[in-house]
N, C-alpha and C positions, 0 to 999 in steps of 0.2 A: 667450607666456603663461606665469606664473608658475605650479606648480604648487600645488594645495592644500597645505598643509603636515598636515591631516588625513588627505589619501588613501594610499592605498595600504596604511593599517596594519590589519593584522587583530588584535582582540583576544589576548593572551597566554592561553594556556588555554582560549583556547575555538575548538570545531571548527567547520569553515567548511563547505559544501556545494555544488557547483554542481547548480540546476535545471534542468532540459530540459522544456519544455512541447511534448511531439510530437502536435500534435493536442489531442484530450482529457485523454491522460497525462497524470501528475505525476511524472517518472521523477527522484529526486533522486539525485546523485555526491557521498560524499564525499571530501573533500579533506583532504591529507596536512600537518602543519604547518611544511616546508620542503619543497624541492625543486623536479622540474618535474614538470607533468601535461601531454601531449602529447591533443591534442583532432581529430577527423578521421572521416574517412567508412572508412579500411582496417582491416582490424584490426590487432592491435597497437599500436592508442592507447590509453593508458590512462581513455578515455572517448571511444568510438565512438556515434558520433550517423549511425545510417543513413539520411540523405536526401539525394538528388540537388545540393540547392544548397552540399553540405557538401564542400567539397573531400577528396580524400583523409588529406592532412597538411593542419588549415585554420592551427591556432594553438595556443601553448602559453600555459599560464597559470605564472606564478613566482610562489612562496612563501615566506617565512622570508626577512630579517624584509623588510618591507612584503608586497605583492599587487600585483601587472603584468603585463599579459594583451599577447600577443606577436603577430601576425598571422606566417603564413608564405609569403606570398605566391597566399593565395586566391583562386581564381577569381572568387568572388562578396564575396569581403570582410568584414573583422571591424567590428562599428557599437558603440557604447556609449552609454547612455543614463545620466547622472551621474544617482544617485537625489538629491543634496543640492543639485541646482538646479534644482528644480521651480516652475512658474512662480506667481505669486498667481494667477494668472486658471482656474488650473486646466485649460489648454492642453497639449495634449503636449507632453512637452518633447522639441527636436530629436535625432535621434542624430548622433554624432560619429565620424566614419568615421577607422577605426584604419588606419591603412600598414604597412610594415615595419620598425616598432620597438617597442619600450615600451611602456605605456600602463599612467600607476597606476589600479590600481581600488581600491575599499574594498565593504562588505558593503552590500547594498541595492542595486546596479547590474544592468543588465539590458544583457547582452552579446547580439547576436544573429550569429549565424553563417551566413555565407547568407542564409537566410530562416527557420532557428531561430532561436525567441528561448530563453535562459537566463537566469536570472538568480545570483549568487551569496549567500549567507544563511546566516544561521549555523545551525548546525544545531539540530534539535529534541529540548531535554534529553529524559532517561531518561524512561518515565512514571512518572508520582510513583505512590508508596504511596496506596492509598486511604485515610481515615482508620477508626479505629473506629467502630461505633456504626450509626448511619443516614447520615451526611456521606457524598460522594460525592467525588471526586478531581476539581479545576478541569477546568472544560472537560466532565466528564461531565454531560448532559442527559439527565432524566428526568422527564417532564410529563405525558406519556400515560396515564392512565389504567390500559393497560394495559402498560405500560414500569412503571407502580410497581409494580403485582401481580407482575410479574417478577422486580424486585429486593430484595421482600420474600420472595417464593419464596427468593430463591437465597441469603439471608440466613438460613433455614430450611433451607436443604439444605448451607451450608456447615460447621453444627456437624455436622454428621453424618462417618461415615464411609465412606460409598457412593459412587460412581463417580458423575460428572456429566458428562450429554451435553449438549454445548449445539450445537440448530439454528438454522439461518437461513442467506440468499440471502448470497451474494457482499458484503461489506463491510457489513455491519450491526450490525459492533460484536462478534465474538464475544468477541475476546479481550479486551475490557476487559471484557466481564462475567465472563470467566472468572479475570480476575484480583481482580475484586470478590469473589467464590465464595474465593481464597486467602485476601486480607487479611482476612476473617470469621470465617476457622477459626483453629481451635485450632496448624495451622501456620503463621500466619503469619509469622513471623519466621524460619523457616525458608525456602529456595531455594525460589524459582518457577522452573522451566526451562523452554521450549516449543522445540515442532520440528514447521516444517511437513513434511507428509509427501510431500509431493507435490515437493517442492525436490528431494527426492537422489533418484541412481541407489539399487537395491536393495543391493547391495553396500556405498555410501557410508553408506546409510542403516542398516544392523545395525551398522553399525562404531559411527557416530553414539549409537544406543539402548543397544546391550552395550559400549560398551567393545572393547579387544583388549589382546592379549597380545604382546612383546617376540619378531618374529619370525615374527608370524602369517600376513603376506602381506610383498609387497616393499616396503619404507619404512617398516614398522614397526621402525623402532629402538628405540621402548620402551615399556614399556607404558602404555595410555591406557585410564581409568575411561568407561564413557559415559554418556550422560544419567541413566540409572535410580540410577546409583551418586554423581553430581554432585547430584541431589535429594535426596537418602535424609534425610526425617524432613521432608521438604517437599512441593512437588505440583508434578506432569508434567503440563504440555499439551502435548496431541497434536493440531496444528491438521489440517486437512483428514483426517481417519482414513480417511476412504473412499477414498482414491487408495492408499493400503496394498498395499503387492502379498500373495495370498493364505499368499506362504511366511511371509511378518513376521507375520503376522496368527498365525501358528499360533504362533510363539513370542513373541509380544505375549502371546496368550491363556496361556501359561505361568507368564508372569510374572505377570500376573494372579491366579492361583489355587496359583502358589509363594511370591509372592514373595521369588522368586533371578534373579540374572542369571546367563549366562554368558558370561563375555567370547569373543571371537572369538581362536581357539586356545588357551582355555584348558580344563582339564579339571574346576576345582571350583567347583563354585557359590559365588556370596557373596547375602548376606541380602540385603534392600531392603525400606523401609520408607517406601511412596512413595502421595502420593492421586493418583488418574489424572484429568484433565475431557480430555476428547476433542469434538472442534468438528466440522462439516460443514456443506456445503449441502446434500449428499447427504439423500435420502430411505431413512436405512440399515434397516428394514424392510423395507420395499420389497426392498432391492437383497438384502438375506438371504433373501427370498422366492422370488428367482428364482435362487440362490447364487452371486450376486456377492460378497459378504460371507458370512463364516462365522456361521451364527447363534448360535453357544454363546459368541464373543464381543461378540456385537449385546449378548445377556442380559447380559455380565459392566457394559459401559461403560454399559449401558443403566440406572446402578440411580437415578436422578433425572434426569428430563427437563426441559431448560429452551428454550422456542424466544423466538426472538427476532422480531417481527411487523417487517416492510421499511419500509421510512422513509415510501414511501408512503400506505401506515395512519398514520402519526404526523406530519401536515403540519404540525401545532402545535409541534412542537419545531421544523421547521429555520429558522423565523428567530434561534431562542440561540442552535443549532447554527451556522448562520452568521455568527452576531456573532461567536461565539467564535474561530471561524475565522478571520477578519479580524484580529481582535485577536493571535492567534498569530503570520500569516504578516507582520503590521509588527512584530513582537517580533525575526520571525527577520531582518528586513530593515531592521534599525534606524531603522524611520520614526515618527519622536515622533508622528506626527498618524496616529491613526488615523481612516480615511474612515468615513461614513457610510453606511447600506446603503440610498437612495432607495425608495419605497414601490413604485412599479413596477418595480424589479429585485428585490422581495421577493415580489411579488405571481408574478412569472414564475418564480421559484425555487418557489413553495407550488403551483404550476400543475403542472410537471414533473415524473413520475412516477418519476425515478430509479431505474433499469433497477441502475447497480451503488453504490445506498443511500448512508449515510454517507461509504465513500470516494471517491465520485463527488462528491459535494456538495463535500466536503475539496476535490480536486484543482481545482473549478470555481474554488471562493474565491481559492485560493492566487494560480490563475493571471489571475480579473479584479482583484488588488489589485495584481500585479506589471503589469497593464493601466494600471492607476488611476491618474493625476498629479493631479488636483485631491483636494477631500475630500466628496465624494459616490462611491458606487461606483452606476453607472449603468446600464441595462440595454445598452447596446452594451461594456460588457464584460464582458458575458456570453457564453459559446460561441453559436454560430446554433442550432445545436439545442434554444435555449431557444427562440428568440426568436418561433418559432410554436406553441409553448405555450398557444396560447388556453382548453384545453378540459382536464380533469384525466381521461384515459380510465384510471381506474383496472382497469376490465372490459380494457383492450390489455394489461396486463403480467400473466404468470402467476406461479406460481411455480415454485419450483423445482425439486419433484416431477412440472411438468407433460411430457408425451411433445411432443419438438419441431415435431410435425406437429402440435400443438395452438396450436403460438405464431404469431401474424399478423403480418403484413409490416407495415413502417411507412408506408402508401401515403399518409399523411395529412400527412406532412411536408415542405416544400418540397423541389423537384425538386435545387435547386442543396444543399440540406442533404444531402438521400438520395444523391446523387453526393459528396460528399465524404467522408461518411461510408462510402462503399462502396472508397473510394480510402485511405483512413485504415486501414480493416479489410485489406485488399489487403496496404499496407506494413507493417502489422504483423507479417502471417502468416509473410512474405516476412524480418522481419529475425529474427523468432524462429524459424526454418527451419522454421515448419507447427507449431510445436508448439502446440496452442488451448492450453493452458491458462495457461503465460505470456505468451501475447497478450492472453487476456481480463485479466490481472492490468494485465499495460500500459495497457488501454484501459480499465481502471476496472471492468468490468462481470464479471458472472462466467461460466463459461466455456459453463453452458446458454444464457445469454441472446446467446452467441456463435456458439455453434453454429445457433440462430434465422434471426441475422441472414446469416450465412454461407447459409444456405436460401433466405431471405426477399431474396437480392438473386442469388439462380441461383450462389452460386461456387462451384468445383469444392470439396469437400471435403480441406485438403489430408492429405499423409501429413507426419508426423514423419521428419524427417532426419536422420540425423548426422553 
């Protein structure tokens, strides 16, 4: 068979991505614009996929110039599904089981490894600038009622000069409102910089914030400015603030009411002239009431409050929200035809109560369009966990502030759902070494609603490993 003479080329300039749908996850890799990426279950591939049907070494993907995915003698085998031979009839199309050689691919392919499926795609540009005015930035959905009160608030809190807290549950969008809150102000043109706070070690994380000085620990070869000083006449997000360990906090709050950094090993302050919006699920009240959090900096970040209501209060938006999505994830997978979203895979998306909000919804789409060969997207390519969706128990989901002996088991959901989802939570715990809270990020949901579930199905609580 002749090859495509289309395949295997990856656009010039633009960055490629490989997908891993583990489960519910949307875990996406990107990809380097020549070379090799080595793929496998050990570590030291430079994209480890931890599940049992994934050979140790399975396969390598080559890049620069075309794209050719390598099998290495897999236990369970490399399969390939062409995205540009999809049938009219709207039939799966078959896979093509890769051996040991070659194999071109181009962008829009959905490789499976084992019994991973991937797909590769281009990656997802920057996010655009919002515009001036009241316009909202594509893709941004606001229909709610109270979604507009929100973004008229924060349109009124951006001329100002006061610290913005913005709450809300697990993926509901903080930081595109919090980047709506920059393009409004009077900085905008000026650096937006954000830093989750929960990503780095403590140590990583001062270095990250202050800056350091030439010399300060080992590896420092020279001096490096940090966030505060990379923003300066611009605005700091501070995602997850509540994970903050209490020493940062003390000199966060300095910064705060100096505005000076001090880089790490050095001994003079320099100015900074920086707006903070600081994000959470946390209930930081609350957690300064029982001093979790230091309350003198609750008061400084606390000076406009903005929450964000869970996706489940606003069932009216997720069918744009899902169009839109649709519409993206064939952008990033170069399929001219975008599918259709059938009335009853709409009807079961507006049913589902969406435990981790927008980015759950996100990762659903992503992964039933890389399902989807005809042009309807159907309710069997949706996860099971929709699919008995009959009843919208808005009263079963708390929120975020609620104590986990308050959240209910999911007893209602089929036996074969609730088993695999109890097998899905298991391997996650298990490949993040126990750490909840990049497991909940993996599995979409946030990390109370995991701790829940961890309850809700008897499993040991685990400990963090290193």
């Amino acid at each position: 068979m002749q090859p495509d003479p289309s395949a295997g080329k990856a656009p010039r300039g633009e960055a490629l991505e490989l997908v891993i749908f583990a489960g519910d996850a949307v875990l996406a890799h990107p990809l380097p614009p020549s070379g090799r990426v080595t793929i496998g279950r050990a570590e030291g591939n430079d994209v480890r996929i931890d599940h049992p049907s994934v050979s140790r070494r399975h396969a390598v993907l080559h890049l620069g110039p075309g794209l050719s995915v390598e099998d290495l003698g897999s236990a369970n085998g490399t399969s390939l599904r062409d995205s540009r031979r999809t049938p009219e009839d709207g039939s799966t199309q078959g896979l093509i089981q890769i051996a040991a050689w070659k194999r071109e691919v181009t962008p829009g392919d959905t490789l499976t490894f084992g019994s991973v499926m991937t797909v590769i795609r281009r990656a997802a540009p920057p996010d655009e600038p919002l515009p001036e005015g009241d316009g909202l930035a594509p893709g941004v959905v606001v229909h709610h009622p109270a979604m507009r009160a929100l973004y008229a608030q924060a349109t009124l809190a951006a001329r100002s000069y006061l610290s913005v807290l913005v709450l809300g549950e697990t993926g509901v969008g903080k930081e595109v409102l919090t980047r709506a809150v920059h393009q409004r102000s009077p900085r905008a043109k000026k650096p937006f910089v954000g830093l989750n706070c929960a990503a780095l070690s403590e140590s990583l994380l001062e270095s990250e914030l202050f800056g350091h000085e030439k010399g300060a620990f080992t590896g420092a070869l020279q001096a490096q400015p940090g966030l505060f000083e990379a923003a300066d006449g611009g605005t700091v997000f501070l995602d997850e603030v509540g994970e903050l360990p209490m020493t940062m906090q003390v000199k966060l709050l300095r910064v705060l009411e100096e505005r000076q950094v001090l880089r790490v090993g050095g001994r003079n302050p320099r100015p900074v002239d920086v707006r903070f919006i600081a994000a959470t699920n946390r209930d930081l009240e609350a957690e300064a009431a029982r001093g979790a959090f230091r309350q003198d900096l609750f008061f400084r970040l606390n000076g406009i409050t903005l929450t964000i209501p869970p996706l489940r209060e606003r069932a009216e938006e997720i069918a744009a929200l899902a169009r839109t999505f649709v519409e993206r994830a064939c952008a990033q997978l170069d399929r001219p035809r975008v599918p259709a979203l059938s009335g009853e895979a709409l009807a079961q998306l507006e049913r589902y109560t969406w435990p981790g909000n927008i980015r759950e919804l996100r990762n659903t789409i992503e992964r039933a369009v890389v399902l989807c060969a005809g042009e309807t997207l159907r309710p069997e390519h949706l996860p099971a966990r929709l699919q008995g969706s009959g009843v919208k128990a808005q009263a079963a989901i708390p929120s975020e502030a609620a104590p986990p002996s308050s959240l209910p088991a999911p007893p209602s959901r089929p036996a074969a759902a609730r088993a695999d989802e109890r097998e899905r939570i298991i391997a996650t715990l298990e490949a993040c070494a126990g750490n909840q809270t990049q497991a909940a990020a993996r599995l979409g949901i946030s990390r109370q609603t995991l701790i829940a579930k961890i309850e809700a199905y008897g499993l040991p609580r685990p400990r963090k490993r290193t």
